[in-house]
N, C-alpha and C positions, 0 to 999 in steps of 0.2 A: 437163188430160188425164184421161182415165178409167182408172179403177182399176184395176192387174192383179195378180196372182197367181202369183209362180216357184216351181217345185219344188224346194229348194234343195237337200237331203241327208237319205240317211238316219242319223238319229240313232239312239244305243245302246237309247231304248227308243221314237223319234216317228219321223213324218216331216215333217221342215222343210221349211214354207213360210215364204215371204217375201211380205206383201201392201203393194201399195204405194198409194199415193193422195195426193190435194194437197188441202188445206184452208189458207184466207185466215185466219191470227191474228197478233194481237198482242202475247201474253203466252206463256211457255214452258209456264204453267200449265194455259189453254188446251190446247195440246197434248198434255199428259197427259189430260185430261178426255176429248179426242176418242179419244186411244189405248185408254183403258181403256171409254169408250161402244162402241169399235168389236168389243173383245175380246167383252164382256157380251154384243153381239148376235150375234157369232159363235158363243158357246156357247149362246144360246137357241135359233139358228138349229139348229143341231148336237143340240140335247135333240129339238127338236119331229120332227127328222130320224130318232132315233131312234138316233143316232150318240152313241157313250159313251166316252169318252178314258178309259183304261187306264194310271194309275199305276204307277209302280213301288212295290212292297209293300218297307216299313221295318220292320223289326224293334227297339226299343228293351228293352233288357234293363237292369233295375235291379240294381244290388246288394244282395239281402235281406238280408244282413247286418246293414248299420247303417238306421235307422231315416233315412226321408224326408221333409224337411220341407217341405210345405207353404204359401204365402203365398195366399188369394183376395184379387183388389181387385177394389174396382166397378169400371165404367167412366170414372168420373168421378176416381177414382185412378188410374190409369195414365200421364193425360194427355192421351190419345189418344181419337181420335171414330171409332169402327167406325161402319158403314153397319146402319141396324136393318132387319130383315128385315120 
């Protein structure tokens, strides 16, 4: 079937869509690979568009008080394999 697109809800700071579509796999991993290719092209689609999603703005406040410690690790310390720009 071809691919559609519902208006689902408005959310507290979006508005939810639901996009739907079928893709033939084998692995659940697959599936994530296709989900997160689909999002990427949606948000370059979205940049080239000129179209810019609006976060909600966090505030994090430290305690000055007592001193903050610090850890840096490589990449290679963590564990984990980030995507290189």
């Amino acid at each position: 079937p071809e691919p559609f697109v519902l208006f689902t809800d408005f959310g507290d700071n979006a508005l939810v869509f639901t996009l739907y579509f079928w893709v033939s796999m084998t692995r659940l991993l697959k599936r994530r690979i296709i989900e997160s290719d689909i999002r990427y092209r949606i948000d370059e689609l979205f940049r080239e568009a000129g179209i810019a999603i609006a976060f909600p703005q966090l505030d994090v406040h430290f305690d000055s008080n007592s001193p903050l410690k610090l850890q840096l690790l490589n990449r290679e310390d963590t564990g984990h394999s980030f995507p290189r720009k």
